[in-house]
C-alpha positions in Angstrom: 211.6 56.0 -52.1 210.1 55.6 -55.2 207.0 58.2 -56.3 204.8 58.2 -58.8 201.1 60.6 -58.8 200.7 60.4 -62.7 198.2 57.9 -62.7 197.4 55.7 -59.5 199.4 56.9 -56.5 202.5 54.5 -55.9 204.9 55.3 -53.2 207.2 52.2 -52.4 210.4 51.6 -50.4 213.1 48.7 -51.4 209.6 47.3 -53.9 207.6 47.6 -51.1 204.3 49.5 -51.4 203.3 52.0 -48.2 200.5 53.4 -49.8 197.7 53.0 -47.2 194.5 51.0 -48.5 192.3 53.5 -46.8 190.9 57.0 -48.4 191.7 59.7 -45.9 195.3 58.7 -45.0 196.2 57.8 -48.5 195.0 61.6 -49.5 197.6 62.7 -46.6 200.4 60.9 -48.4 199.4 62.0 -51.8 199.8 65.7 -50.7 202.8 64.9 -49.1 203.9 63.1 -52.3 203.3 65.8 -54.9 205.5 68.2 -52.5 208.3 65.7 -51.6 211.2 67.5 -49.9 208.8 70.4 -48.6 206.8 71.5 -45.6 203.0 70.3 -46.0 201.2 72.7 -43.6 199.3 71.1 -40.4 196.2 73.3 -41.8 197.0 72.5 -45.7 196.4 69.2 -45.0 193.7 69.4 -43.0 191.6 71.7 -45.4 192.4 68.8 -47.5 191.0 66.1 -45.5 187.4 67.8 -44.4 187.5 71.4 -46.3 185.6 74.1 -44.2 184.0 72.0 -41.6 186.6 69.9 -39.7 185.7 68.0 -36.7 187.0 69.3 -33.2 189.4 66.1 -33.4 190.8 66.7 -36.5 193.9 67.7 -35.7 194.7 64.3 -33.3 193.0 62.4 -36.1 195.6 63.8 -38.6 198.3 62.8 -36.2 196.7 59.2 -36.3 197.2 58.6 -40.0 200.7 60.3 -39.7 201.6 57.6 -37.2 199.5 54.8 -39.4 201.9 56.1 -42.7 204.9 55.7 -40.0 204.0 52.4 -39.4 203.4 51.2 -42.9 207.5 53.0 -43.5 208.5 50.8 -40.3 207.3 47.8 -42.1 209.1 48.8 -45.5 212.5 49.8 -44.0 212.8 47.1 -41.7 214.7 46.4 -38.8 218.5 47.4 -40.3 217.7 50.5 -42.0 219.8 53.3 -41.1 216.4 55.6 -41.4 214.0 55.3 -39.4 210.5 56.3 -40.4 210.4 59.5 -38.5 212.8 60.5 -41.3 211.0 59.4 -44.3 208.3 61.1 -43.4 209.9 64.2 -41.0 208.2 66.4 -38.4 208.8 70.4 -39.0 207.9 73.2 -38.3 203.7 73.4 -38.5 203.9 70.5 -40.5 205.3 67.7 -42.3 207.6 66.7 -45.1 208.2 63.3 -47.2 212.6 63.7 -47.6 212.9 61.5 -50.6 216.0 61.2 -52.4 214.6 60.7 -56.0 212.3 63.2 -57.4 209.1 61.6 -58.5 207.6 61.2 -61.7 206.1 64.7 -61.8 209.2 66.4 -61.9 210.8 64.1 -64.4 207.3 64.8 -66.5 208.0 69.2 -65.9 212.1 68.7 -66.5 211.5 66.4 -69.9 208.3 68.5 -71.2 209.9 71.8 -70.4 213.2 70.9 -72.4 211.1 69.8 -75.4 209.4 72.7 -75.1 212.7 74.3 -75.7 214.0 72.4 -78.4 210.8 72.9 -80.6 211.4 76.5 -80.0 215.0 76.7 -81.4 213.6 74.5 -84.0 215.3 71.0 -82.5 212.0 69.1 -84.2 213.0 65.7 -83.8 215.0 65.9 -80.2 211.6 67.9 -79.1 209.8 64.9 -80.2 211.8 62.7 -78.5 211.8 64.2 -75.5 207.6 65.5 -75.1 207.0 61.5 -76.1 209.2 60.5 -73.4 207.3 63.2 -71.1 203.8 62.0 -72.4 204.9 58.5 -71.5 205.3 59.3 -67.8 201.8 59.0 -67.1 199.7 55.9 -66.2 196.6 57.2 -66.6 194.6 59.8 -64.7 196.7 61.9 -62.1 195.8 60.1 -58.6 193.6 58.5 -60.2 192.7 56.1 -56.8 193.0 59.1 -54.5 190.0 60.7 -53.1 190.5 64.3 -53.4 190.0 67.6 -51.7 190.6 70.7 -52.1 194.2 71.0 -52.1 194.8 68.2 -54.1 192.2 69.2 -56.8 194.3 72.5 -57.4 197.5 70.3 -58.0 196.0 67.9 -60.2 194.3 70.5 -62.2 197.6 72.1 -62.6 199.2 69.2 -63.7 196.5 68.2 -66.1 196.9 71.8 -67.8 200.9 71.1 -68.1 200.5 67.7 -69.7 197.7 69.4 -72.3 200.9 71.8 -72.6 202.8 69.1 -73.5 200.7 67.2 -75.8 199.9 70.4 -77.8 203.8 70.9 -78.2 204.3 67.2 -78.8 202.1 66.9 -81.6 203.3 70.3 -82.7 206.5 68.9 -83.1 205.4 65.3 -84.5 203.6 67.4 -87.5 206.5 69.6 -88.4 207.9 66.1 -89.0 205.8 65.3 -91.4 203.4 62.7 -89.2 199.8 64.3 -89.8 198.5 60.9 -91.1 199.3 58.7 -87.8 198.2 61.9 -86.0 194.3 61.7 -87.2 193.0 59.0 -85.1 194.3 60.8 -81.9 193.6 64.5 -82.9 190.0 63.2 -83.8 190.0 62.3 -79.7 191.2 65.0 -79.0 188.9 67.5 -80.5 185.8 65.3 -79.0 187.5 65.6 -75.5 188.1 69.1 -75.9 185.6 70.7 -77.7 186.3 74.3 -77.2 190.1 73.7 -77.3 191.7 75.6 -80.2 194.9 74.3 -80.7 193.8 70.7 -81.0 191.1 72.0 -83.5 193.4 73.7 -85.8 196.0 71.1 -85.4 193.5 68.3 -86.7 192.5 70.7 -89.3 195.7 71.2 -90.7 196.1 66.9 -90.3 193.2 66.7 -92.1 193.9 68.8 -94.7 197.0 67.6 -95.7 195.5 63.6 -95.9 193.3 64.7 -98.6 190.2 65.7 -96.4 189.7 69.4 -96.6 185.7 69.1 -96.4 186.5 67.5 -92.8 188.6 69.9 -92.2 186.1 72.4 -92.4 183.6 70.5 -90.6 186.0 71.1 -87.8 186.1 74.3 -88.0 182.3 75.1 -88.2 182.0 72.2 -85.3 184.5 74.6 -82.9 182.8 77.7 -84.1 179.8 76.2 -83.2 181.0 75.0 -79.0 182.8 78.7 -79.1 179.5 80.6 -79.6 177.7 78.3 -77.7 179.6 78.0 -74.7 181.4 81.1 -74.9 179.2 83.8 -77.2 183.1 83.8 -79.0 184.0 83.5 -82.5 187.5 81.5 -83.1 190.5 83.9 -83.1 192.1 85.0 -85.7 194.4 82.6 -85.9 192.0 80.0 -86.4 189.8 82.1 -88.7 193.0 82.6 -90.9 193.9 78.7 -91.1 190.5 78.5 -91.9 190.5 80.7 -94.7 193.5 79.0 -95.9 192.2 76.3 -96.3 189.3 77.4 -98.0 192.1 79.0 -100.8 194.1 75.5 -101.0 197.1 77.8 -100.0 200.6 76.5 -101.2 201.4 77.2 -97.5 199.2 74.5 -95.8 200.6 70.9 -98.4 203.8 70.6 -96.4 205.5 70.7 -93.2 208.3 72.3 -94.6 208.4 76.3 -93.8 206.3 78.4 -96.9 207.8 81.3 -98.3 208.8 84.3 -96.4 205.9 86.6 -96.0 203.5 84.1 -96.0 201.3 82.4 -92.7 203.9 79.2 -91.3 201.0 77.1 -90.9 203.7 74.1 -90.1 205.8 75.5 -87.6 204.1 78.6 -86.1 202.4 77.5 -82.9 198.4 77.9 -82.9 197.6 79.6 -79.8 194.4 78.2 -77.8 191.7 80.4 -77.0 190.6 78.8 -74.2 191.4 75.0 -72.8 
């Protein structure tokens, strides 16, 4: 059974779409989706479906769109499957589980980010590259995007938005060290309007900046984040940012290229530039 949640919700058997064109049981199968192979609890999902104020029948109307999903895996498996639907999507033990034999694209996104991760940390640049662009490429858009969501799957997709912001920050991390701060622009510039109050974007688009010639706009974007920091948050930048900042303002050496400065100097190129706040 194929699996995707980083964009629109697809769930398909043998090409076969069983993704339910209604909102309440296609939340049920998302939940189920983005734990695969686990227990969803009976009251999990429905805090999902109607939050603190479920009806009297809510738990036989869960049981209806459980059977409706069944139906819709009937359809898909046909006749001669060995499985039956009852064991694509399983009863247990206060609730239910999808047993899938491929992991979905979530977990293909967490294994591929988490190993770039860990080659731009033992300074493997261009396989971390590789590998967070590969990650980054996973997703189709929004994460269940065409899924109504509750509480439950708001916590999910929140948490999966903050490790694909995770990713990107480490990808383009690892896309400067390589030199790339001029195809970077257009996208850091997005970024930094999306984010306003995001500090590694900032400095990262500072340092892009900089090094295409454009320190004056590099600055701007500093005094722009100072400005949503104070605002928002009655913060100044860290010191971090306040020392890139100052850097730039001295045309240090350090700052022209992504190669590593001198030892005992600030490694604006390869140091991570810790947010803030996202």
């Amino acid at each position: 059974m194929e699996i995707r949640v980083l964009g629109p919700l697809v769930a398909q058997l043998d090409r076969t779409s069983v993704v339910p064109s209604a909102a309440k049981p296609r939340q049920v199968l998302a939940l189920l989706a983005l734990h695969a192979g686990q227990v969803v609890t009976v009251s999990t999902l429905l805090d999902e479906l109607w939050g603190d104020a479920p009806p009297r029948t809510a738990p036989a109307t869960l049981q209806t769109y459980i059977r409706q999903l069944r139906r819709m895996l009937a359809s898909a498996l046909g006749p001669a499957a060995v499985r039956g639907p009852k064991d694509v999507l399983c009863t247990r033990y206060g609730g239910y589980a999808l047993d899938v034999a491929h992991a979905g694209d979530a977990v293909e996104f967490q294994q591929l980010s988490v190993a770039g991760q860990m080659a731009l940390r033992e300074g493997a640049t261009r396989e971390a590259s590789q590998l967070l662009h590969q990650a980054l490429g996973l997703w189709r858009g929004p994460a269940l995007a065409d899924v109504q969501i509750g509480r439950a799957l708001e916590i999910e997709v929140v948490r999966l938005e903050e490790t694909r912001l995770g990713a990107l920050d480490a990808r383009i991390e690892a896309d400067m060290r390589l030199g790339r701060h001029a195809l970077l622009l257009g996208e850091l510039t997005a970024l930094a309007a999306q984010h306003p109050l995001h500090e590694t974007v900032h400095a990262q688009l500072m340092l892009a900046l900089y090094r295409c010639g454009r320190p004056s706009h590099a600055l701007s974007a500093y005094q722009r984040l100072r400005t949503s920091l104070i605002r928002e948050l009655a913060l100044e930048p860290s010191m971090r940012l306040q020392r890139l900042h100052q850097a730039i303002l001295q045309a240090d050496p350090a700052l022209e290229s992504p190669d590593p400065p001198a030892v005992g100097g600030d490694d604006w190129s390869t140091l991570p530039l810790t947010a803030a706040s996202a």
